[in-house]
TORPA-4810 file (N, C-alpha, C, O; in nm, 3 decimals):
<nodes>
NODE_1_-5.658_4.533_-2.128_-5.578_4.613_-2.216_-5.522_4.525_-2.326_-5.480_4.411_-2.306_X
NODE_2_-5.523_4.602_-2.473_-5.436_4.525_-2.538_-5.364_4.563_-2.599_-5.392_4.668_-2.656_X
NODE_3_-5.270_4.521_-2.616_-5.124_4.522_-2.691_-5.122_4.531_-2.881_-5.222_4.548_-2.952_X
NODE_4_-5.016_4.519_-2.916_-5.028_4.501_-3.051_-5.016_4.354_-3.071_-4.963_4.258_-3.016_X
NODE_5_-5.133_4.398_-3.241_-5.093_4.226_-3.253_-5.233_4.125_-3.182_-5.268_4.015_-3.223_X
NODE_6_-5.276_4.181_-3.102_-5.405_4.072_-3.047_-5.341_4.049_-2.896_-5.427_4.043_-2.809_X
NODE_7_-5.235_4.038_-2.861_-5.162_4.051_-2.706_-5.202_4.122_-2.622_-5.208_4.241_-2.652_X
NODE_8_-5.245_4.081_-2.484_-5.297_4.116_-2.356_-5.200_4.141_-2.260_-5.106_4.063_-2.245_X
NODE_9_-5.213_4.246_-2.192_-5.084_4.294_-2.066_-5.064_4.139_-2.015_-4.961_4.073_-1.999_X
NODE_10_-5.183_4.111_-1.998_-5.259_4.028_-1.917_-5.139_3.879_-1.963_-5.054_3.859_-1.877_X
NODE_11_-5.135_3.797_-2.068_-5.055_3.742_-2.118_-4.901_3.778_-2.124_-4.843_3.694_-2.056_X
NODE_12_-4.822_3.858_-2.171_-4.758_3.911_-2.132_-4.702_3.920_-1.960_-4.587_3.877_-1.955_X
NODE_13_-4.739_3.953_-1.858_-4.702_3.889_-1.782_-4.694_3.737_-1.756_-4.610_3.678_-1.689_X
NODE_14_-4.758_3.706_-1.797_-4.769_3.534_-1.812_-4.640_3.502_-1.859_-4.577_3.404_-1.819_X
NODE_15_-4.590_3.598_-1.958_-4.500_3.518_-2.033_-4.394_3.536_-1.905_-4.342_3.431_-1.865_X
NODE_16_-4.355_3.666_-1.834_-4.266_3.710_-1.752_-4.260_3.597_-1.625_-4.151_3.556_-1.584_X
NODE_17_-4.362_3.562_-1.579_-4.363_3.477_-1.487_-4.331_3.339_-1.542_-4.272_3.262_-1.465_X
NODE_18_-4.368_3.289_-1.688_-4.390_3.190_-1.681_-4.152_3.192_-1.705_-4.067_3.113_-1.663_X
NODE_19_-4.143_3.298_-1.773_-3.954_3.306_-1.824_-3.903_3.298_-1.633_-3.799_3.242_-1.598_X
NODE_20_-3.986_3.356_-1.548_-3.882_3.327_-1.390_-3.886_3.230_-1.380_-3.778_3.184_-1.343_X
NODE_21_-4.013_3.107_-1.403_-4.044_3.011_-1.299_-3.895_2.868_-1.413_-3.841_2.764_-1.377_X
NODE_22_-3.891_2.926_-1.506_-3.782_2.872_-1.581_-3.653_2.901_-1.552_-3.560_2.824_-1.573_X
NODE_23_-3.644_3.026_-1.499_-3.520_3.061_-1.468_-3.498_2.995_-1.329_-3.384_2.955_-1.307_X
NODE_24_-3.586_2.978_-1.238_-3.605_2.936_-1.146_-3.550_2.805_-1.103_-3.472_2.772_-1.013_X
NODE_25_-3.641_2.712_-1.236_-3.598_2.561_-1.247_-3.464_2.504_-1.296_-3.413_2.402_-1.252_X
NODE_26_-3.406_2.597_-1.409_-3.279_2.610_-1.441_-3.193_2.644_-1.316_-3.099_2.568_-1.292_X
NODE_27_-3.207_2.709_-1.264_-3.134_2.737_-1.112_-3.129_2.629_-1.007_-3.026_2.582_-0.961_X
NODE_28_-3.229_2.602_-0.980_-3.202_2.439_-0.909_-3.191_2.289_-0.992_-3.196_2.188_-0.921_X
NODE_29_-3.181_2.275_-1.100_-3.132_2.211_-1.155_-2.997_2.232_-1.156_-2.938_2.151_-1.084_X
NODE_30_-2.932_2.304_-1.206_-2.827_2.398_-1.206_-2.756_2.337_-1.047_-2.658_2.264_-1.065_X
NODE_31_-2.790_2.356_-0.920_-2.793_2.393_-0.835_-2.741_2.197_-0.748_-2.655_2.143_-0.678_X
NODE_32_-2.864_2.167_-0.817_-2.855_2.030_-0.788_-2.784_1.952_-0.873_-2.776_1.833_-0.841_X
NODE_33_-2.727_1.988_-0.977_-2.559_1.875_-1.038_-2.499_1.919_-1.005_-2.397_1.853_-0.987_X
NODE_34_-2.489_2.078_-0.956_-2.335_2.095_-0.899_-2.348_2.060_-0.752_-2.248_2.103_-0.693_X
NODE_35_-2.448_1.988_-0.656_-2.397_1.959_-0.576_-2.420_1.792_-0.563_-2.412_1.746_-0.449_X
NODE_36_-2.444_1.717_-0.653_-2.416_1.620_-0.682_-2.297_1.545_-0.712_-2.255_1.433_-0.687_X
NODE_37_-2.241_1.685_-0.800_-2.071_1.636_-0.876_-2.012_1.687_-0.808_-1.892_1.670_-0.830_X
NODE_38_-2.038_1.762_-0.707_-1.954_1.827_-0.544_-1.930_1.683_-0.462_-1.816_1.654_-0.427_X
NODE_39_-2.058_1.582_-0.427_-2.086_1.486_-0.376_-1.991_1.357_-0.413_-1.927_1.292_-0.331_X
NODE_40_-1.997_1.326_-0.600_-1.902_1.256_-0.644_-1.750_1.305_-0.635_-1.667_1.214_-0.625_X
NODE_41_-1.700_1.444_-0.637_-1.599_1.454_-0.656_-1.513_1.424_-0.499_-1.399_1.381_-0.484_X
NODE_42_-1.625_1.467_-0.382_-1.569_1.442_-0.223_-1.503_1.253_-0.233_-1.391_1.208_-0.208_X
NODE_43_-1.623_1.188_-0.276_-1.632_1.043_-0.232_-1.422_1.006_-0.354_-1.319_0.953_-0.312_X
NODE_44_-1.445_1.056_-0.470_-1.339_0.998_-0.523_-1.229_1.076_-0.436_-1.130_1.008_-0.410_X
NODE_45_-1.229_1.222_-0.382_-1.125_1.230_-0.286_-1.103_1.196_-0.150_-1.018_1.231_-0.068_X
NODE_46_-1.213_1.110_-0.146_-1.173_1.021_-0.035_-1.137_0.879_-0.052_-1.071_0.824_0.036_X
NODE_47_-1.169_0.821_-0.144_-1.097_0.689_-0.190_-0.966_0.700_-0.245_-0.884_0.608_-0.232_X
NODE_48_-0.930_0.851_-0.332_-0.795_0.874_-0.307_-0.719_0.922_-0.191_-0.609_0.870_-0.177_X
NODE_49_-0.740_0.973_-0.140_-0.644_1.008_-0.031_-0.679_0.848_0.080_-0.600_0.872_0.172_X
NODE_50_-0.721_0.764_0.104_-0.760_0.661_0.110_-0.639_0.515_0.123_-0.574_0.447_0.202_X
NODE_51_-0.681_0.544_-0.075_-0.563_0.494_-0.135_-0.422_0.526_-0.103_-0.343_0.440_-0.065_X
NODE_52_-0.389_0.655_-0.121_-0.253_0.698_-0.074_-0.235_0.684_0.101_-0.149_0.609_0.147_X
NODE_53_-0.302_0.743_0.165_-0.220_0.630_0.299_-0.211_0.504_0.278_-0.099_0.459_0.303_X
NODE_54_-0.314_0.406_0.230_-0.258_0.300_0.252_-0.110_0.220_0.203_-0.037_0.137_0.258_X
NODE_55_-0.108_0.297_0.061_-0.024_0.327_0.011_0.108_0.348_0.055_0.205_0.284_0.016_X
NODE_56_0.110_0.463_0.157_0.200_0.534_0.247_0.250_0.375_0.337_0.366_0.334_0.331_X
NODE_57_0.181_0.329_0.388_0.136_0.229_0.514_0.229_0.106_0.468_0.321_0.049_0.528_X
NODE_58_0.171_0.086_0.335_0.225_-0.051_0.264_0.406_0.000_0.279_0.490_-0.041_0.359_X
NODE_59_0.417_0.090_0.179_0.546_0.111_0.199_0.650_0.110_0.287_0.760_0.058_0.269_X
NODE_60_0.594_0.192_0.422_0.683_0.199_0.564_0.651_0.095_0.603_0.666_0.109_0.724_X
NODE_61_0.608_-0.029_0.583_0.553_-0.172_0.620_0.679_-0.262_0.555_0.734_-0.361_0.603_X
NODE_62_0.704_-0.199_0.437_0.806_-0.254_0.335_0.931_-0.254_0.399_1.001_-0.351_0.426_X
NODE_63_0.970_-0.028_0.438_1.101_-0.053_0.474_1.124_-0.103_0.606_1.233_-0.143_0.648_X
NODE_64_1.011_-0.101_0.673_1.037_-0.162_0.842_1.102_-0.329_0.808_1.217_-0.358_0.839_X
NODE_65_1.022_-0.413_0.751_1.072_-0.488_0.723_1.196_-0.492_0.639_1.271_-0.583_0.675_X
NODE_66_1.229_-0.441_0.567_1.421_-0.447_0.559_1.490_-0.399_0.645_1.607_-0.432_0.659_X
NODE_67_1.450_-0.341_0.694_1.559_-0.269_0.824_1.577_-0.417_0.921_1.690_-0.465_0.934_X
NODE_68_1.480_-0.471_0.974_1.474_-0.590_1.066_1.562_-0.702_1.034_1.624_-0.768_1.117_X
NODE_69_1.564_-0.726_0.853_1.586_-0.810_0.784_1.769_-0.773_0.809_1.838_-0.860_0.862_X
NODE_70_1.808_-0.690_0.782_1.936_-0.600_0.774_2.001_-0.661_0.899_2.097_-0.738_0.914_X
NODE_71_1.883_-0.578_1.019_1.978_-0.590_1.153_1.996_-0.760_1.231_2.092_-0.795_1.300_X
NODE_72_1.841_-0.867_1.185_1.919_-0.975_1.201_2.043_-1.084_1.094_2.072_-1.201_1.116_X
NODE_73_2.091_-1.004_0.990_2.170_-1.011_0.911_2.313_-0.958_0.991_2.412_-1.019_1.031_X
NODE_74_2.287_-0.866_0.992_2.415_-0.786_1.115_2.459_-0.913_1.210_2.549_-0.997_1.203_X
NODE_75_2.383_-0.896_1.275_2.402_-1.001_1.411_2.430_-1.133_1.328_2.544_-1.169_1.359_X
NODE_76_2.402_-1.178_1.281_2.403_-1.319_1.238_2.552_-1.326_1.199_2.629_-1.418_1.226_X
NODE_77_2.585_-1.183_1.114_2.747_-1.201_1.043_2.853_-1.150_1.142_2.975_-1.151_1.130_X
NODE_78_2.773_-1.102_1.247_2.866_-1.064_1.389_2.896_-1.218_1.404_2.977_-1.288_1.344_X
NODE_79_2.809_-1.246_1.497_2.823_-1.450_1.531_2.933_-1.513_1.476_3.024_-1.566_1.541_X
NODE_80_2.920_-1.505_1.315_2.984_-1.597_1.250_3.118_-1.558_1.250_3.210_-1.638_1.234_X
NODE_81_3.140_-1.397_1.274_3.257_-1.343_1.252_3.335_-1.388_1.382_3.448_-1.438_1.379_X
NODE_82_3.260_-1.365_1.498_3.280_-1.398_1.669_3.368_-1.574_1.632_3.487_-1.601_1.647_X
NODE_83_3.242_-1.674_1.577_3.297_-1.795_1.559_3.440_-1.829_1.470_3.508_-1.930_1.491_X
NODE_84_3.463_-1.753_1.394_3.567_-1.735_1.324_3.736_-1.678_1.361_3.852_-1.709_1.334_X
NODE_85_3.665_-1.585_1.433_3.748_-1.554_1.521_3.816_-1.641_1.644_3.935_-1.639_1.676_X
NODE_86_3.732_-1.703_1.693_3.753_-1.783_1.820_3.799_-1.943_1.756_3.823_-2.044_1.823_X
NODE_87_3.802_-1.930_1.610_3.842_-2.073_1.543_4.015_-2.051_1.500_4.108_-2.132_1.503_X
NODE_88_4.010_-1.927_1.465_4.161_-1.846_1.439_4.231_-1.855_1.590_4.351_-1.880_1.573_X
NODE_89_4.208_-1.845_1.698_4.274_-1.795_1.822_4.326_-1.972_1.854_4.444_-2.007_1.848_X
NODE_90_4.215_-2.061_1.887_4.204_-2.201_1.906_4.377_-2.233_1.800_4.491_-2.250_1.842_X
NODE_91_4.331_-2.230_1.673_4.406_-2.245_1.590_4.572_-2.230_1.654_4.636_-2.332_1.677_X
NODE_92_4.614_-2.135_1.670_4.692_-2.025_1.681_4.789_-2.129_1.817_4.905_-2.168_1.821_X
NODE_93_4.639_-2.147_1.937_4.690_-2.195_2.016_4.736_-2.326_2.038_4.833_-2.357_2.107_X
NODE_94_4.671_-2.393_1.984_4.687_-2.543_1.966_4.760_-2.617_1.919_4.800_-2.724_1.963_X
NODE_95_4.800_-2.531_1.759_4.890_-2.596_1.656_4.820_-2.622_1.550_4.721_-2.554_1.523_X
NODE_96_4.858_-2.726_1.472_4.763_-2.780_1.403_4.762_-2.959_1.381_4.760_-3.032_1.282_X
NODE_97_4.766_-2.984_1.538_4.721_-3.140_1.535_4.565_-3.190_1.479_4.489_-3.117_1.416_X
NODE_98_4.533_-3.348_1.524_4.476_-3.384_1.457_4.311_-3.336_1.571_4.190_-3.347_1.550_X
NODE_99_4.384_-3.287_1.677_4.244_-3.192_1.780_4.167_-3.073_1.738_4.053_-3.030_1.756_X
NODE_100_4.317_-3.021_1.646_4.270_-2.888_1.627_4.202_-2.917_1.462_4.112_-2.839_1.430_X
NODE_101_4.228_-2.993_1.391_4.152_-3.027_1.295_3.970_-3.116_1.324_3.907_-3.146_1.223_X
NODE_102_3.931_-3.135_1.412_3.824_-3.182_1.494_3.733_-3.019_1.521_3.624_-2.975_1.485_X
NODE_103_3.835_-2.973_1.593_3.770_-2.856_1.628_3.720_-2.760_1.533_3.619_-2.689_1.539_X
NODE_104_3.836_-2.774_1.418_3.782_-2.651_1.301_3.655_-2.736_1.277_3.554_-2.676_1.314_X
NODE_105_3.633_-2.848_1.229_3.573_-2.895_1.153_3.450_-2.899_1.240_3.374_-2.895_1.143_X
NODE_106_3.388_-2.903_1.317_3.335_-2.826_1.466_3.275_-2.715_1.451_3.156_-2.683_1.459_X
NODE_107_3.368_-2.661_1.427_3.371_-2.462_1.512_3.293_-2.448_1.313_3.208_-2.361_1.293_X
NODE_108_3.336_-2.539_1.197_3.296_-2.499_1.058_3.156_-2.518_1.038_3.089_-2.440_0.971_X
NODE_109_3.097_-2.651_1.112_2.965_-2.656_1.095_2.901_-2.599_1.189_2.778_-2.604_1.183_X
NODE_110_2.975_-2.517_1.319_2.882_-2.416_1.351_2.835_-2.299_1.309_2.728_-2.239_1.320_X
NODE_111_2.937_-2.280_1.260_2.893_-2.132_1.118_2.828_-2.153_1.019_2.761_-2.070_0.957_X
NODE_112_2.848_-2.321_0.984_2.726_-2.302_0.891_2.583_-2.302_0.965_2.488_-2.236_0.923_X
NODE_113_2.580_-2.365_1.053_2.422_-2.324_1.152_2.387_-2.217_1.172_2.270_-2.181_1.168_X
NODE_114_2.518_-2.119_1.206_2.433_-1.982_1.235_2.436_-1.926_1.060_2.333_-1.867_1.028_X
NODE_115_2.496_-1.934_0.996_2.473_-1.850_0.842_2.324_-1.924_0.825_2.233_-1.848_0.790_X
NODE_116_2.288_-2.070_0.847_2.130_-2.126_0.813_2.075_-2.057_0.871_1.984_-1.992_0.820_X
NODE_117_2.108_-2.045_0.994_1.992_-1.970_1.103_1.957_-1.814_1.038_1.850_-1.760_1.011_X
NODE_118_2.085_-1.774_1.030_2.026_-1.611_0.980_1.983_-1.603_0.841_1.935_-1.494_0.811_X
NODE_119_1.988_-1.681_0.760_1.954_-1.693_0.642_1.778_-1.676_0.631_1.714_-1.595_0.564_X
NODE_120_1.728_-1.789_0.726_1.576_-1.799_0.747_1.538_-1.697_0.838_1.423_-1.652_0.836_X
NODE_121_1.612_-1.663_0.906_1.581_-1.538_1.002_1.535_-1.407_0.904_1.431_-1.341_0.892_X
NODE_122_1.652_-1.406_0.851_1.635_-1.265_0.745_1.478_-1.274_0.628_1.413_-1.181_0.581_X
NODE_123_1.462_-1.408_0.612_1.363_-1.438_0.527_1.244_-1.433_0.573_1.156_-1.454_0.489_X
NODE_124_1.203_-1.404_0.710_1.112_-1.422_0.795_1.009_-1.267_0.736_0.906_-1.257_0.670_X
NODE_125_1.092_-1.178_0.795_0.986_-1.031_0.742_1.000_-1.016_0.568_0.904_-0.985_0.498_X
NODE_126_1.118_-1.038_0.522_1.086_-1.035_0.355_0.997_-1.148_0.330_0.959_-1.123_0.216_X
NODE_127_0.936_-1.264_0.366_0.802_-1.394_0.345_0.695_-1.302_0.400_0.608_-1.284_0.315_X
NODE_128_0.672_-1.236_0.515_0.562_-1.185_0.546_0.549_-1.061_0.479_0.432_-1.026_0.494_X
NODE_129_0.623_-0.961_0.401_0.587_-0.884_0.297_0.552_-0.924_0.178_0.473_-0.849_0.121_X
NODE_130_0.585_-1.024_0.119_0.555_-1.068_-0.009_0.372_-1.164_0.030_0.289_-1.194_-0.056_X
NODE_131_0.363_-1.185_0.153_0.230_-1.233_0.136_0.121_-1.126_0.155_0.006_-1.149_0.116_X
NODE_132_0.150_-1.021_0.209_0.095_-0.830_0.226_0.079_-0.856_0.082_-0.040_-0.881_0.060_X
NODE_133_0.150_-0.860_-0.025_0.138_-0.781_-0.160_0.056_-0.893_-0.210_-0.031_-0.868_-0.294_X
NODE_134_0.075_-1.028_-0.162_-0.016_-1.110_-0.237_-0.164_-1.104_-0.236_-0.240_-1.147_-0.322_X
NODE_135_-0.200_-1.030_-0.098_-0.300_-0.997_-0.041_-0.377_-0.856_-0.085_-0.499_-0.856_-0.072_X
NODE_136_-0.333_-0.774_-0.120_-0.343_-0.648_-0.181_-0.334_-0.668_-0.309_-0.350_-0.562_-0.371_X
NODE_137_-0.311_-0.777_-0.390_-0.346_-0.778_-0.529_-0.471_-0.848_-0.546_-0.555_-0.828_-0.634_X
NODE_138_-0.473_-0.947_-0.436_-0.625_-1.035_-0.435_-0.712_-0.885_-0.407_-0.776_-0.847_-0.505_X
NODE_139_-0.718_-0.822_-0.316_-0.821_-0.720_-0.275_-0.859_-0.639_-0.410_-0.965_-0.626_-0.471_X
NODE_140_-0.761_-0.600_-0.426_-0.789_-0.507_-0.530_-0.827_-0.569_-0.661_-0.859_-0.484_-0.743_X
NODE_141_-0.833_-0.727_-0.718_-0.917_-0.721_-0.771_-1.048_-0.777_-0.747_-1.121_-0.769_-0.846_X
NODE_142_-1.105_-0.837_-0.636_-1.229_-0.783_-0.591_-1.261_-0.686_-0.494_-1.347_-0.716_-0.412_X
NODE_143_-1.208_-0.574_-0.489_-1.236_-0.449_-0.438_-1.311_-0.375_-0.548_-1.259_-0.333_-0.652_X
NODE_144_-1.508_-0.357_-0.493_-1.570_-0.302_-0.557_-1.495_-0.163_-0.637_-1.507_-0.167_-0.760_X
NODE_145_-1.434_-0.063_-0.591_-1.399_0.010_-0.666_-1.272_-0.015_-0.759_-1.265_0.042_-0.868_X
NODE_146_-1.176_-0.099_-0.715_-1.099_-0.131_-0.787_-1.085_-0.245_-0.935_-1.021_-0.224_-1.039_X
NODE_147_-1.152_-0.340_-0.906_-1.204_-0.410_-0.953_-1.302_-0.482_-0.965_-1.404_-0.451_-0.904_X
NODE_148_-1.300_-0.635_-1.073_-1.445_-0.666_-1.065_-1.425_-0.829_-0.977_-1.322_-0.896_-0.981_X
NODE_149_-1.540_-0.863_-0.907_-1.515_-0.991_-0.867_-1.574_-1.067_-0.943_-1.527_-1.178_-0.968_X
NODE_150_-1.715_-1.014_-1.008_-1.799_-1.079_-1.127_-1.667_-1.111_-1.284_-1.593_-1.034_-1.345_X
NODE_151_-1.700_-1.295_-1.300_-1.641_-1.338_-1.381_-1.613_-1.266_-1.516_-1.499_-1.250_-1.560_X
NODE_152_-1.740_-1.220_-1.584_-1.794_-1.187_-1.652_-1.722_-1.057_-1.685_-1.715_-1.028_-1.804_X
NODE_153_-1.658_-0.961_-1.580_-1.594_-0.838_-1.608_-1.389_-0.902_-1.619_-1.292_-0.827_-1.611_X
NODE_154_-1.387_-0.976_-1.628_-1.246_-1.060_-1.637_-1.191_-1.040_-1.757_-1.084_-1.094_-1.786_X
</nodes>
């Protein structure tokens, strides 16, 4: 049969099949970036949410360590307060001969031992947080996604 023009039914379907098998390919093309950029968008929400616990982690890592830092601070200024106290009572009882001047001077450099002592005490979890962050800045910049380890990207 023919059509107008010199055109065959015959062609004409051709064209119909040949417009599905396009619509077709457009459809899984179509089909296949959106589940590609489905694929990329999972992986970046999993390196973010990732990120944010650790995030989360670092932090309550942070305040655990001040709290520790705090409570052997507490104690330490209990001690000194205890020693102070028990240097006042001595005092009180003694008089102030040349014994009881021995003793302050005594009972003074024991407070300064325990204020040293808690001083480095307290410094103990604030030194081991500051080497966490030193450590997490090294990572992250050779952490493939975060950064580059290649010189060249510097």
């Amino acid at each position: 049969m023919t059509g107008g023009k010199g055109r065959t039914m015959a062609s004409g379907e051709d064209a119909g099949e040949q417009s599905g098998e396009a619509t077709r390919r457009v459809s899984v093309a179509t089909k296949k970036g959106f589940e590609t950029e489905m694929e990329a968008t999972m992986k970046g929400t999993d390196v973010s949410t990732e990120f944010y616990q650790g995030a989360l982690a670092f932090g309550r890592d942070n305040m655990d360590a001040l709290v520790k830092a705090n409570m052997i601070m507490a104690q330490g200024y209990q001690e000194i307060l205890g020693a102070m106290i028990g240097m006042a009572k001595e005092t009180m009882e003694d008089g102030f001969g040349p014994a009881a001047i021995d003793r302050f001077t005594t009972r003074t450099s024991r407070i300064s031992e325990i204020y040293m002592t808690m001083v480095e005490s307290v410094m103990e979890p604030i030194g081991e947080r500051f080497t966490a962050i030193a450590g997490v800045v090294k990572e992250g910049v050779e952490h493939p996604k975060l950064g580059h380890k290649d010189p060249e990207h510097h």
